[in-house]
N, C-alpha and C positions, 0 to 999 in steps of 0.2 A: 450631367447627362440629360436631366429632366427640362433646363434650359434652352438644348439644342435640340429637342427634341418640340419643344413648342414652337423655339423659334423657326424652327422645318415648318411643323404644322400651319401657322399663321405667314408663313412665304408662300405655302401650298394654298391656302385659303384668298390672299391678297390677287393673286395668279388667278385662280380660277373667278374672282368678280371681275377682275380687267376685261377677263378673256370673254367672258357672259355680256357682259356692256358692251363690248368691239362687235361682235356677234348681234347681239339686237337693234346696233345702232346702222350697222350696213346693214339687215331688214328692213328697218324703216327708210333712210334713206334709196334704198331699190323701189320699195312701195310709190314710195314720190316720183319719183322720176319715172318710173312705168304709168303713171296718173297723169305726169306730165305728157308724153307721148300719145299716151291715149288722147288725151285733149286738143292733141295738136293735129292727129290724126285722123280725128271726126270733124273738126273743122272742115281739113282739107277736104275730105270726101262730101263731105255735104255743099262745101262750095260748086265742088264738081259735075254734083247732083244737079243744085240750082240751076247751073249753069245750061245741062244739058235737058233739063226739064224747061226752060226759058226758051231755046233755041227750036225743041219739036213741036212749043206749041203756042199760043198766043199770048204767054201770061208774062207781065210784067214783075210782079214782085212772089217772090215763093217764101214761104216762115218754114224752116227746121232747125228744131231742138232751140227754139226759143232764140233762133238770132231771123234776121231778115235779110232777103238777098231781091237786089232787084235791077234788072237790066238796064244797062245803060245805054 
């Protein structure tokens, strides 16, 4: 009885690290991919930026967030 009794225990035990690992490995991978996004997302806007900051006014080359955009 003391056997099947552990061996529950240590099934219950094995169960709950799988389930705690699957669990913080889809947080981190969400993390990523929402960083991704984000990076892809300020790109574009700041091109957008560039773009319309180039056209209203005389300026050939504009710097945000450390990249360089400049009319062509």
């Amino acid at each position: 009885m003391k056997n099947k009794i552990r061996a529950f225990l240590l099934a219950d035990a094995c169960l709950g690290l799988f389930l705690s690992i699957v669990a913080m490995s889809l947080v981190y991978y969400s993390i990523v991919e929402l960083q991704k996004i984000k990076t892809t997302v300020e790109i574009k806007v700041d091109r957008k930026l560039a773009e319309k900051m180039m056209a209203e006014t005389k300026i050939t080359t504009v710097k945000l967030h450390n990249r360089t955009y400049e009319n062509i």
